[in-house]
N, CA, C and O of each residue as an XYZ file, in Angstrom:
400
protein
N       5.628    129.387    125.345
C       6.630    128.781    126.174
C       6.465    127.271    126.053
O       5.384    126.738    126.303
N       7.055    126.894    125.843
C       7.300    125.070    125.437
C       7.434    124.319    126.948
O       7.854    124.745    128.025
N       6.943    123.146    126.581
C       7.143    122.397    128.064
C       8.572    122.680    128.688
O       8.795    123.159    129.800
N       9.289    122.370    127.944
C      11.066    122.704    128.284
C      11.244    123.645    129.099
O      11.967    123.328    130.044
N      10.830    124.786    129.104
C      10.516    126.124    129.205
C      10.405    126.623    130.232
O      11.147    127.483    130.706
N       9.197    126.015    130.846
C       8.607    126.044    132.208
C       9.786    126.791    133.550
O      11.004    126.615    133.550
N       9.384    127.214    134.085
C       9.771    128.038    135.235
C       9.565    127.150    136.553
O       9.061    127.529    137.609
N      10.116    125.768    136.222
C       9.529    125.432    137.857
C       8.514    124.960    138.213
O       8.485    124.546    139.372
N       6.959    124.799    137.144
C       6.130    124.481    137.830
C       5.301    125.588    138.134
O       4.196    125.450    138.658
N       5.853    126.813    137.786
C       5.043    128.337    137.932
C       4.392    128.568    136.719
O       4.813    128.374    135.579
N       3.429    128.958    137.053
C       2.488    129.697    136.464
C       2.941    130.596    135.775
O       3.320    131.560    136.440
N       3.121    130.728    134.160
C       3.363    131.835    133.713
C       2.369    132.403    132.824
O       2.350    131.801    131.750
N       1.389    133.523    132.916
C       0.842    134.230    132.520
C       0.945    135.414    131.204
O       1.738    136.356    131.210
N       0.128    135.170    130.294
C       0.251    136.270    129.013
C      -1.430    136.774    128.799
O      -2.454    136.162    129.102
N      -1.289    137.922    128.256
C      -2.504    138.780    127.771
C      -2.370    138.733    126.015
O      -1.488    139.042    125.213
N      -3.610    138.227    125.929
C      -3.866    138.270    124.274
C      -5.273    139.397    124.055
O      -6.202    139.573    124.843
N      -5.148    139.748    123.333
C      -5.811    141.371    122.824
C      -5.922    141.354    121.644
O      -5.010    141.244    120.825
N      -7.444    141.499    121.375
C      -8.208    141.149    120.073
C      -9.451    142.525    119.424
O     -10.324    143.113    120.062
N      -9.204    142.617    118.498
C      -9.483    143.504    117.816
C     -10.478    143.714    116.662
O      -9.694    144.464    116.080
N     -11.293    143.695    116.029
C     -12.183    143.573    114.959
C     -13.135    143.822    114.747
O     -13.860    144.418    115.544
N     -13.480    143.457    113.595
C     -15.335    143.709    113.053
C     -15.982    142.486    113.741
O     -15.675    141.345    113.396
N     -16.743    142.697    114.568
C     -17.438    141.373    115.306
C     -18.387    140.694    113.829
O     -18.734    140.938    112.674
N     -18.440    139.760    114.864
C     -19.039    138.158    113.807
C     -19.208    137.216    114.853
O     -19.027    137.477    116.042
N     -19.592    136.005    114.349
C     -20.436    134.939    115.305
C     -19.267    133.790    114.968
O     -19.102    133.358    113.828
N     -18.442    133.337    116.177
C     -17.538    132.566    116.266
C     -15.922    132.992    116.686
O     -14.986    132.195    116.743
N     -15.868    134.234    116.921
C     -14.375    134.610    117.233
C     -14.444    134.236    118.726
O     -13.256    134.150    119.035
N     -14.728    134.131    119.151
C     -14.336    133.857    120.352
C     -13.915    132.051    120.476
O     -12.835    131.589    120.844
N     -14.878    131.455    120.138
C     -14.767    130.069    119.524
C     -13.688    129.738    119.141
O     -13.161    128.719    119.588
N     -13.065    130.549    118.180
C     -11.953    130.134    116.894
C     -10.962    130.335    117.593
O     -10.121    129.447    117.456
N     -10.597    131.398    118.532
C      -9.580    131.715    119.410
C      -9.212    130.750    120.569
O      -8.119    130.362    120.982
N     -10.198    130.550    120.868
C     -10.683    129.454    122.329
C     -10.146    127.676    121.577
O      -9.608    126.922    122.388
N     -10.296    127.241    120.370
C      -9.998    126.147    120.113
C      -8.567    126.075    119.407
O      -8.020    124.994    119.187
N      -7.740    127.882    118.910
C      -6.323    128.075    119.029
C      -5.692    127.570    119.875
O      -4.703    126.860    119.694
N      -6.271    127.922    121.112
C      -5.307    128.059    122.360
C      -5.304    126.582    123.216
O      -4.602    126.236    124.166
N      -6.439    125.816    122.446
C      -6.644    124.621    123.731
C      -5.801    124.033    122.431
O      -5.473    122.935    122.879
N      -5.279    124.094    121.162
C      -4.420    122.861    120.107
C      -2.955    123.293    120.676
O      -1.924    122.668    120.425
N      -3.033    124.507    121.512
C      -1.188    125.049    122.121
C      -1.181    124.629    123.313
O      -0.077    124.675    123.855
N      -2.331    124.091    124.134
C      -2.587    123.403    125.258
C      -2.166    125.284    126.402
O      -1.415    125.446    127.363
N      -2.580    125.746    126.058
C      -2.974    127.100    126.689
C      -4.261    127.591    126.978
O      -5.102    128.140    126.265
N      -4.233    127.036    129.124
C      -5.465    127.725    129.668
C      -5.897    128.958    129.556
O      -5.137    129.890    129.822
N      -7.189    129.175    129.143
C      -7.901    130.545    129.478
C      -8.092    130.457    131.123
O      -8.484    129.551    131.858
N      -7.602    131.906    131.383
C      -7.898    131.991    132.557
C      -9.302    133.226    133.429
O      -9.937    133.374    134.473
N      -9.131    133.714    132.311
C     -10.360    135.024    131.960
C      -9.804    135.742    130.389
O      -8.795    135.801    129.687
N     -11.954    136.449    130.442
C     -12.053    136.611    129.242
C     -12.990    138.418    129.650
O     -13.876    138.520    130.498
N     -12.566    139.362    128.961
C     -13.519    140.449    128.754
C     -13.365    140.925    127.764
O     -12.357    141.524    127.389
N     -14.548    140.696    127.060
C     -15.149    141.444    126.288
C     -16.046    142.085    125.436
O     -16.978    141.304    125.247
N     -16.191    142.959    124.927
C     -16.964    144.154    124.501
C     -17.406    144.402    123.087
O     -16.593    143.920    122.298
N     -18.562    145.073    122.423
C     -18.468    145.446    121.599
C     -19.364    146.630    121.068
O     -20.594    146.612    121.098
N     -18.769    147.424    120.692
C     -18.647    148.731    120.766
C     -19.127    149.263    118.975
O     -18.259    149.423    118.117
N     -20.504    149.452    118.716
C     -20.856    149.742    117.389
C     -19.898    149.572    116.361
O     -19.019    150.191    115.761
N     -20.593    148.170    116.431
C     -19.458    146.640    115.311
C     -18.414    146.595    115.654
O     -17.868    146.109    114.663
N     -17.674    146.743    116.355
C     -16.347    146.584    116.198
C     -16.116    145.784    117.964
O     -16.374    146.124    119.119
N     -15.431    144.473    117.219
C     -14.865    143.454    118.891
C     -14.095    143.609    119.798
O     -12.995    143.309    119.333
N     -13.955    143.968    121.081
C     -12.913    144.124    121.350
C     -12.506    142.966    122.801
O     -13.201    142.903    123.815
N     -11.128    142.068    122.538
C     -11.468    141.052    123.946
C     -10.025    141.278    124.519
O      -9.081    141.739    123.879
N     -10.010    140.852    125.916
C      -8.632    140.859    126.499
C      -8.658    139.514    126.974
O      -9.770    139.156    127.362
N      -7.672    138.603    127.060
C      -7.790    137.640    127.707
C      -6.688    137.063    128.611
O      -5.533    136.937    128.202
N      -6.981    136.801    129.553
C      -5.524    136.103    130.514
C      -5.221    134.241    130.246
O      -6.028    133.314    130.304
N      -3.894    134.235    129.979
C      -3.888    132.871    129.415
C      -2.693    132.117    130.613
O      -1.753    132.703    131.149
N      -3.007    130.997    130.754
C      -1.706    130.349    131.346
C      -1.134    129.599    130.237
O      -1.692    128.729    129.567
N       0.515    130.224    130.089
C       1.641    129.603    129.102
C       2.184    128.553    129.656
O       2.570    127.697    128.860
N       2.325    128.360    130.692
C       2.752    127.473    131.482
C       3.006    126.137    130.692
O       3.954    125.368    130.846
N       2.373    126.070    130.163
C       2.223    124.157    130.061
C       2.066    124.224    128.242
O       1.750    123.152    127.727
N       2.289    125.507    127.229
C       2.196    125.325    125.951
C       3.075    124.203    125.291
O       4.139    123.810    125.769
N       2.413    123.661    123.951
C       3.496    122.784    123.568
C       3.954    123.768    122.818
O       4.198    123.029    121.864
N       4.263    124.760    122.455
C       5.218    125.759    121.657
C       5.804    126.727    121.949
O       5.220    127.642    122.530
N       6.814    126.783    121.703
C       7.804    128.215    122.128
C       6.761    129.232    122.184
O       5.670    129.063    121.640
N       7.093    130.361    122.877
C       6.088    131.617    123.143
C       6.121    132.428    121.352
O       5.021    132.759    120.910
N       7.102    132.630    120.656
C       6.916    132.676    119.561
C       6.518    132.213    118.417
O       6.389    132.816    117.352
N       6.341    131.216    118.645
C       5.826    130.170    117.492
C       3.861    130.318    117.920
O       2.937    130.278    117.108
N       3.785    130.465    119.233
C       2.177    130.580    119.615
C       1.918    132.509    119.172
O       0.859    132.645    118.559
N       2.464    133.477    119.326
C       2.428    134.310    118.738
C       2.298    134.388    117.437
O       1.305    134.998    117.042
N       3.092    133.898    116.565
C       2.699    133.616    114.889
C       1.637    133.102    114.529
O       0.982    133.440    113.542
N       1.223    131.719    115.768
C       0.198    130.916    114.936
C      -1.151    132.078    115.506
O      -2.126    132.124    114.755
N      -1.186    132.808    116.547
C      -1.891    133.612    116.812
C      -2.749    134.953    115.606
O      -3.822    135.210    115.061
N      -1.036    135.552    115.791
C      -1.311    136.051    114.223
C      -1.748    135.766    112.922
O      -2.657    136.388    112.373
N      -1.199    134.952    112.476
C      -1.866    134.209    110.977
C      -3.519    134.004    111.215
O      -4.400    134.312    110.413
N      -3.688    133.412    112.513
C      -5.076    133.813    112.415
C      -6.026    134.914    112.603
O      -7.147    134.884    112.096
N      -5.666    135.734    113.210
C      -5.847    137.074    112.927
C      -6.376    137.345    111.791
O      -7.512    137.579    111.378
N      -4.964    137.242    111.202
C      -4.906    137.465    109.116
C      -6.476    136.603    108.674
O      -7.506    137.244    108.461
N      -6.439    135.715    108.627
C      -7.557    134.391    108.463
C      -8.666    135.314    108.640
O      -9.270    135.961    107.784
N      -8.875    135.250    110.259
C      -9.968    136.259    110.328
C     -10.180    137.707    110.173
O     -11.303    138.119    110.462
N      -9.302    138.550    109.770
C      -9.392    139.861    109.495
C      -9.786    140.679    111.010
O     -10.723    141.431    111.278
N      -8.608    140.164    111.870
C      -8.237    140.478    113.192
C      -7.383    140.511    113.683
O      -6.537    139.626    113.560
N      -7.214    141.710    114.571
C      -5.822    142.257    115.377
C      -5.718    141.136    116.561
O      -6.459    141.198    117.542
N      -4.767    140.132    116.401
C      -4.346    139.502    117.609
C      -3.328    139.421    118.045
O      -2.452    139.004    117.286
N      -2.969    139.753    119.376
C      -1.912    140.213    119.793
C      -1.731    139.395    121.388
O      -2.556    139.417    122.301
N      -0.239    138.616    121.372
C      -0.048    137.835    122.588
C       0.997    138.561    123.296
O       1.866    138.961    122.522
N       1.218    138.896    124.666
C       2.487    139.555    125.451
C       2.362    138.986    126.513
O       1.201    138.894    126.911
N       3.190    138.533    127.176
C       3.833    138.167    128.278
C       3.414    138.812    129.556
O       3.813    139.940    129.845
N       2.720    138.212    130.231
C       2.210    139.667    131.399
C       2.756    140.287    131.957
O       2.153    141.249    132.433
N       4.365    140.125    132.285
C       4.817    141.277    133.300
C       4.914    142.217    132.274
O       5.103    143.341    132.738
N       4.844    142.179    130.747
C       5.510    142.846    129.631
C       3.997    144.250    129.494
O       3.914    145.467    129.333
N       3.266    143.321    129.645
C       1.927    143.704    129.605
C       1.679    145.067    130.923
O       1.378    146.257    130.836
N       1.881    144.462    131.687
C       1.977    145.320    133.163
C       3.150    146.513    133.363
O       3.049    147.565    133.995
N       3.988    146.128    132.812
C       5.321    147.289    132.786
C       4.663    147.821    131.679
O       5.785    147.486    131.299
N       3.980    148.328    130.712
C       3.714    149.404    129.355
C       2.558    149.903    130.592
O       2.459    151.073    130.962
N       1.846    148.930    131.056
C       0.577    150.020    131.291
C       0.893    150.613    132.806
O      -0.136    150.802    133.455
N       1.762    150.843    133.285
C       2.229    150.965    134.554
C       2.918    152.381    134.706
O       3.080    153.146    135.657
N       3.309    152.407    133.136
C       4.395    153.541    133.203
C       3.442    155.059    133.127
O       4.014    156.149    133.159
């Protein structure tokens, strides 16, 4: 969501969901993604489960300098980079799948 974007001054919230062969720095690499989109972490869990990473994270979009799609792509490509499932959704989007 781009400054433009903004809702008012509200808080808008997304879940990013990460996936992989653990290694030393994904969390890092993700964490210095999100602070170049100017996107707060707001919490972080996660796990790992005989090799394999698994994180959820709550982000505030609120204040990104990029459209919510353009931070999704650059999300992805790194993924690709790192040979990881990263995945950004919108939280009510997030909350309506797991609700049903």
């Amino acid at each position: 969501m781009a400054k433009n974007e903004r809702q008012w001054g509200k808080q808008m919230n997304a879940i990013i969901t990460v996936v992989g062969k653990d290694r030393v720095g994904i969390i890092a690499a993700i964490c210095v993604k999100l602070a170049e989109y100017q996107i707060n972490v707001l919490d972080i869990s996660q796990t790992i489960l005989q090799g394999s990473f698994t994180m959820v994270m709550a982000v505030d979009i609120s204040g990104a300098s990029l459209p919510f799609a353009q931070v999704s792509e650059g999300l992805q490509e790194l993924g690709k980079e790192m040979e990881l499932s990263i995945h950004i959704q919108r939280e009510e989007i997030f909350d309506a799948m797991h609700n049903i």
